[in-house]
TIZA-907368 format. One record per residue (C-alpha): x, y, z. Coordinates in steps of 0.5 Angstrom, whole numbers, plus 2048, in hexadecimal, padded with zeros to 3 digits. Each point is the difference from the previous one (the first is absolute). Layout:
REM TIZA-907368
X, Y, Z;
...
This chain:
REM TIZA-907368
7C9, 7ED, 7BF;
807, 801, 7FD;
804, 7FE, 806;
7FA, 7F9, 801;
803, 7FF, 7FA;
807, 800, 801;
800, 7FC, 806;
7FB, 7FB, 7FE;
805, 7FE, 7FA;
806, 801, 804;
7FC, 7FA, 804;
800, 7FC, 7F9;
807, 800, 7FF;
802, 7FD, 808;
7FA, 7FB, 7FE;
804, 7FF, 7F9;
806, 800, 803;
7FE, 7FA, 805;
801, 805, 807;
808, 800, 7FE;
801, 808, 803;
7FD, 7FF, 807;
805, 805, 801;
7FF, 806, 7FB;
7F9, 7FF, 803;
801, 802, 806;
805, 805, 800;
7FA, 805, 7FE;
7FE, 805, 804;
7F9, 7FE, 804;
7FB, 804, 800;
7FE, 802, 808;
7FA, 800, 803;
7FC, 805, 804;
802, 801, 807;
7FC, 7FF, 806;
800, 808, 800;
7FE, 800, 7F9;
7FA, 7FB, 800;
7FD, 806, 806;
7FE, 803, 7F9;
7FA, 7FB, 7FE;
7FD, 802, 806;
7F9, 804, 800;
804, 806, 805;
806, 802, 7FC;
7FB, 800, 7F9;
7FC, 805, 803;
806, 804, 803;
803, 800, 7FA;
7F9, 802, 7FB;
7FF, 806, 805;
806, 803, 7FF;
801, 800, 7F9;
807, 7FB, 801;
7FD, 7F9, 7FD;
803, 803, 7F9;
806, 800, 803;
802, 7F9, 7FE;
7FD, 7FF, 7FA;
803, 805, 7FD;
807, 7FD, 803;
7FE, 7FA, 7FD;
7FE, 803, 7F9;
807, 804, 800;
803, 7F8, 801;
7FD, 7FC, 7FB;
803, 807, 7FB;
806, 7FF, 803;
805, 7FC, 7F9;
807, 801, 805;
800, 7FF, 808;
804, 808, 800;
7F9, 802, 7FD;
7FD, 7FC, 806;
804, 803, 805;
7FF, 807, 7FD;
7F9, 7FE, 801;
800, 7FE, 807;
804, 805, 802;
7FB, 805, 7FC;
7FA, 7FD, 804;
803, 800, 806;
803, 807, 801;
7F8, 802, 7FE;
7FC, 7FB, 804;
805, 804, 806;
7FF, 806, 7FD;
7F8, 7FF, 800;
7FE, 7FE, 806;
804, 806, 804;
7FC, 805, 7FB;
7FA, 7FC, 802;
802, 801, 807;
802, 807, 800;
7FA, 803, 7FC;
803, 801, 7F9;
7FC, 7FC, 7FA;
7F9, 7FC, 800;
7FF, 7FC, 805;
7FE, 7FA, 7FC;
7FA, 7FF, 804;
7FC, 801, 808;
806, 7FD, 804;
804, 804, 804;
806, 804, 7FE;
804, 7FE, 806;
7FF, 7F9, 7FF;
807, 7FC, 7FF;
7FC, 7F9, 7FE;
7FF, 802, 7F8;
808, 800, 800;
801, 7FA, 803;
7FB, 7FC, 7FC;
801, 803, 7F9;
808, 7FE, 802;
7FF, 7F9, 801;
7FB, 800, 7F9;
807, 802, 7FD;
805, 7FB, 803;
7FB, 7FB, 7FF;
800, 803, 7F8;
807, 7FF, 800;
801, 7F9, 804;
7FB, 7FD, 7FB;
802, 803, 7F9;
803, 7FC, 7FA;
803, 803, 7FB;
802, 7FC, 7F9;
807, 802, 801;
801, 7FE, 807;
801, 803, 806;
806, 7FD, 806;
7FF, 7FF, 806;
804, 805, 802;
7FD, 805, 7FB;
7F9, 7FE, 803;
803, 802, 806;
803, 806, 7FE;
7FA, 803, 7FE;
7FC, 7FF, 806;
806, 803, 804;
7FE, 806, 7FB;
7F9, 800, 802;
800, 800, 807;
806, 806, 801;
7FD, 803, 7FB;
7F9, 800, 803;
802, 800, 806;
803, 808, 7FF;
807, 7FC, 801;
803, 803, 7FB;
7FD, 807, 801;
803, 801, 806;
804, 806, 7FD;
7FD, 807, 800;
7F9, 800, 7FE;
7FE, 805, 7FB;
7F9, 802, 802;
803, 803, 806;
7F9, 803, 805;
800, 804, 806;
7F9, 7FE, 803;
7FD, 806, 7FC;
802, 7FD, 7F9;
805, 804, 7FE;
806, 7FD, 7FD;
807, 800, 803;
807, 802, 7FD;
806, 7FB, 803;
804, 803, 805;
806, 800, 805;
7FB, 802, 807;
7FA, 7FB, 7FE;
801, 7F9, 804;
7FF, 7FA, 7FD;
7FC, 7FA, 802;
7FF, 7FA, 7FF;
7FA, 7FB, 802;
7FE, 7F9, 7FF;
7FA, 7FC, 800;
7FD, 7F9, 7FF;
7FB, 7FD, 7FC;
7FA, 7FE, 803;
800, 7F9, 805;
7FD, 7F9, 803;
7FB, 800, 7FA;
7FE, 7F9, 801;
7FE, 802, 808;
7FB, 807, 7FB;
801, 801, 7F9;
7FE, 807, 801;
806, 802, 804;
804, 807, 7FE;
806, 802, 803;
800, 807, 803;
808, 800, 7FF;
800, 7FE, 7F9;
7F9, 807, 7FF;
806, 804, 804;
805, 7FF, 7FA;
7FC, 801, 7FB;
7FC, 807, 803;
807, 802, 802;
805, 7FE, 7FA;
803, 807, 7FD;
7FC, 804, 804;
804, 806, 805;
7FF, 800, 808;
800, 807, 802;
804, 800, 807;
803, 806, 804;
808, 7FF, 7FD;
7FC, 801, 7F9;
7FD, 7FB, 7FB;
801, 7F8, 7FF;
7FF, 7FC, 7FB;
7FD, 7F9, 801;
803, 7FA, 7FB;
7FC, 7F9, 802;
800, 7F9, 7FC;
7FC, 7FA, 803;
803, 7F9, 802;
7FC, 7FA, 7FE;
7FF, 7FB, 807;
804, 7FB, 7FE;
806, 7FC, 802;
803, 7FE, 7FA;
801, 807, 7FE;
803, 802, 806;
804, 7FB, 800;
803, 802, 7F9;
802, 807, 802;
7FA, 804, 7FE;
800, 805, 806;
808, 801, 7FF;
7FF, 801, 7F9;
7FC, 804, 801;
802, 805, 806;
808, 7FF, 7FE;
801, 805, 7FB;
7FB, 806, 804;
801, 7FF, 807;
806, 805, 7FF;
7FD, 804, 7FD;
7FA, 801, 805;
7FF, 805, 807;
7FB, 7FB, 802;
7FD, 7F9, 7FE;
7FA, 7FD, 804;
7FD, 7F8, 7FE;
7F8, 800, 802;
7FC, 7FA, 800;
7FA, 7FF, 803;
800, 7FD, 808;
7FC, 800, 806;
7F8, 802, 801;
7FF, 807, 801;
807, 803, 801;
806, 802, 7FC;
807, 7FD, 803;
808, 802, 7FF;
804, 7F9, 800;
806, 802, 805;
803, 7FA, 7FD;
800, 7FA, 7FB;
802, 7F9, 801;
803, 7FC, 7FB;
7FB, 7FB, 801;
7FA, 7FD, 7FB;
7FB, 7FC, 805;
7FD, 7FC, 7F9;
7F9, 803, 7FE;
7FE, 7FF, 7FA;
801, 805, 7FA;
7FB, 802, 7FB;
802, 7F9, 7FC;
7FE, 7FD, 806;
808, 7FE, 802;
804, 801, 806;
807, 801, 802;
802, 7FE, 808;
807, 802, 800;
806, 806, 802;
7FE, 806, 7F9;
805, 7FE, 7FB;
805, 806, 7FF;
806, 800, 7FB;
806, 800, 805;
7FD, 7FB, 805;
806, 801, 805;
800, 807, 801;
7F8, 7FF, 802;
7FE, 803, 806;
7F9, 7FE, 803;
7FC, 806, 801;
801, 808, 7FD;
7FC, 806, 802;
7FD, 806, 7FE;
803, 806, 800;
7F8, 803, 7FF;
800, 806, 804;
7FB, 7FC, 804;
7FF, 805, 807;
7FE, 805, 7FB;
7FB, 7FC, 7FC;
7FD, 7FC, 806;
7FE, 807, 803;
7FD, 803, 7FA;
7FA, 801, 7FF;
7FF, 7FD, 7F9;
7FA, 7FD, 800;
7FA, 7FD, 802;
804, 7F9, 801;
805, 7FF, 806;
807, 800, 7FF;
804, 7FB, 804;
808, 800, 801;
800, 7F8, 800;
806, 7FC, 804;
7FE, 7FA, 801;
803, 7FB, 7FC;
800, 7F8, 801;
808, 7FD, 801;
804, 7F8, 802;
804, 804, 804;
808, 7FF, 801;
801, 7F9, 803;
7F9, 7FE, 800;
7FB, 7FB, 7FB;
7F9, 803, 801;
7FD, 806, 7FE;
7FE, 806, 805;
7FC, 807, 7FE;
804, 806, 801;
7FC, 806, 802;
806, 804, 7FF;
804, 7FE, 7FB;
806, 7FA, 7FF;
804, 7FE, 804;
809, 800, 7FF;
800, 7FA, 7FC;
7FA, 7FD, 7FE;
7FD, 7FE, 7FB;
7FA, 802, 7FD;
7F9, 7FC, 7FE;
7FC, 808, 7FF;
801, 806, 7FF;
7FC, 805, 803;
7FC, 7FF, 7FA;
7FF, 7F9, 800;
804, 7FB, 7FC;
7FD, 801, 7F9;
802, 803, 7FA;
7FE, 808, 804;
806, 7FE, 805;
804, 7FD, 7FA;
800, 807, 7FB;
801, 804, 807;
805, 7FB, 802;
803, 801, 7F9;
800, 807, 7FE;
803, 802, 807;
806, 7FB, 7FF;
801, 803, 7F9;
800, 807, 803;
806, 7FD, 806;
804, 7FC, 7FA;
800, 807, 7FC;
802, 803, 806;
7FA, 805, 800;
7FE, 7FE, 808;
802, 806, 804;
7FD, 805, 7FA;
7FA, 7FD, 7FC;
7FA, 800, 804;
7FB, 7F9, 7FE;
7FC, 7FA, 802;
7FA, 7FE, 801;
7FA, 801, 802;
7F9, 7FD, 800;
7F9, 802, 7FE;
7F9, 7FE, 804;
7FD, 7FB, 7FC;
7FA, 802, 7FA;
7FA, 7FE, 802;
7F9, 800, 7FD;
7FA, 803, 803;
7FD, 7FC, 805;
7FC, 7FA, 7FE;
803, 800, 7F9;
803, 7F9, 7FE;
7FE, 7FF, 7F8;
801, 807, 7FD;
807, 803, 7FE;
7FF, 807, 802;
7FC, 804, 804;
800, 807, 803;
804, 7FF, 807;
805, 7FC, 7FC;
801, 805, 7FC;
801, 806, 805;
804, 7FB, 804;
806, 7FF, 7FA;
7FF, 807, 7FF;
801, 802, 807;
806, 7FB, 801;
803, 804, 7F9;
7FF, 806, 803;
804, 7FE, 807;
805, 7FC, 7FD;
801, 807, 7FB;
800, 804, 807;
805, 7FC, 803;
805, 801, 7FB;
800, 807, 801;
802, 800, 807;
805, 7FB, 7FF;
802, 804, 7FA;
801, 806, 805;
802, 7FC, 806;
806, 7FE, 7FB;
């Protein structure tokens, strides 16, 4: 009421003063409304996902920790708290520490994503009555996504665990790895969706993989499905300061139906498929040092060794195809065996959306840091989750379930032999 107040004297006096300061009005900061991802909240799936989990407190009480804010660094402080615990929580959830929060599955990824978007709306709405910039708004939802995206933890975890519990001390001879994941997507084809890559980050997140050369720990973060985000930078932010430090990193998404895929190579190419704020970018990838950009990067994955494994019940496929204009030519041609000297690419082997773009852009970052003859990394996809058969309105069911864990448990296996392998 305070703030009602404020504004509507605020209005007398511009009435009083007959409209003589349009400028100093219109300087002031606007209030954003929701994103198209956003609004998804209000909808019936996301309430019940949120409520059978225990996460629909999540925002309010980012809210509440807003309106006592009395200074935009208390803010800040508060975001970044809120943040770092929604992250925090959702991989104790999913790794079996604390309450569940209610009958959804553990290895769900979807209450993260939800009670995200429930803080990013707070934030993106929120008035304080000592006023807030565009830039500090900004700032503070950049605070948010990093943080509750285990962005900002991509250092040594401190809950260190083998896969029978027992913390881990730091050491030479442990590996590191490092994984990354996506939120859910085309939420508007089915709300329900989760994404199997973002469920492996959380069910992985500061857990070791034993393998034959000795333990390796496993530090993931997850993307949003957005081009904005790429585009400012968010994976090289993120990667720069720990790719020289790692023995072994792997971005995951989910891919084809039934079957897992290594991407040989990535195109620097976005086809234009609408991101999760219904927008899309048909374009070359922009990167920092445009002339210096090559077309396509590849995997340095041990990919032989991965594809003749037995890892799990899904296939997995050594994919070379890519789609090229070739040198001197206007039109596009498929490619079973990868690009040709010279072309251009329109698709990686993992298509042209933002799965090729985080492959494309970790691997050329690996290159530019000269890390490409002794870092092991790409891309690899996993099958689609599905549901049970036959179920088209509820948001879990017991083959949903086992599919995401199987998927967990493949990706998890494929780590080790290409940990072994490197």
């Amino acid at each position: 009421m305070n703030s009602l107040r404020i504004r509507l004297g605020v209005l007398g006096l511009a009435l009083l003063a007959g409209f003589t300061a349009p400028t100093a009005a219109s300087a002031a900061a606007s209030v954003p409304s929701p994103t198209v991802e956003e609004q998804r909240l209000d909808k019936d799936v996301p309430r019940e996902i949120l409520r059978r989990s225990g996460f629909d407190s999540v925002a309010p009480r980012l809210g509440r920790a807003l309106d006592a804010a009395r200074s935009y660094g208390q803010a800040r402080r508060a975001v970044a708290r809120e943040g770092t615990e929604l992250w925090r929580r959702a991989v104790d959830r999913a790794q079996g520490r604390g309450p569940a929060g209610g009958d959804l599955s553990r290895d769900d990824d979807r209450p993260l994503y939800w009670a995200r978007l429930g803080m990013t709306r707070e934030v993106r709405t929120w008035e304080p009555e000592f006023g807030v910039t565009d830039r500090q708004r900004a700032a503070l939802l950049d605070e948010l996504e990093r943080t509750s995206r285990g962005q900002a933890d991509l250092l040594p975890h401190s809950r260190l665990r083998a896969s029978g519990g027992t913390p881990l001390p730091h050491g030479k001879g442990l590996k590191r790895i490092l994984v990354t994941g996506f939120d859910p997507f085309t939420l508007d084809r089915d709300i329900r969706i989760s994404n199997p890559s973002g469920a492996t980050a959380l069910a992985l997140d500061g857990t070791v993989v034993e393998t034959a050369d000795g333990p390796a720990r496993v530090e993931t973060a997850v993307f949003p499905v957005r081009w904005r985000d790429f585009t400012e930078g968010t994976v090289e932010r993120t990667l720069r300061p720990h790719l020289p430090k790692a023995d072994l990193f792997m971005t995951v998404s989910q891919g084809r139906v039934g079957r897992f895929d290594v991407e040989r190579t990535n195109g620097a190419w976005r086809g234009g498929f609408a991101d999760n704020d219904n927008i899309g970018r048909t374009e070359t990838v922009p990167v920092t040092d445009p002339a210096s950009q090559p077309q396509w990067t590849t995997t340095t994955l041990p990919y032989r060794a991965i594809v003749a494994a037995d890892t799990g019940r899904f296939p997995v496929y050594d994919n070379t195809g890519v789609t090229e204009i070739p040198a001197g030519g206007t039109e596009p041609v498929v490619r079973p065996d990868g690009p040709t000297p010279g072309s251009t690419a329109r698709a990686g082997g993992g298509g042209d959306y933002l799965s090729n773009e985080i492959a494309y852009r970790a691997t050329l970052l690996r290159d530019r840091l000269g890390l490409h003859d002794v870092l092991p990394g790409g891309h690899v996809h996993t099958p689609v989750l599905q549901f049970g058969a036959g179920n088209t309105t509820e948001v879990t069911d017991p083959e949903f379930v086992r599919n995401r864990l199987d998927i967990i448990r493949q990706v998890r296996t494929i780590l080790r032999v290409a940990a072994e392998e490197s």
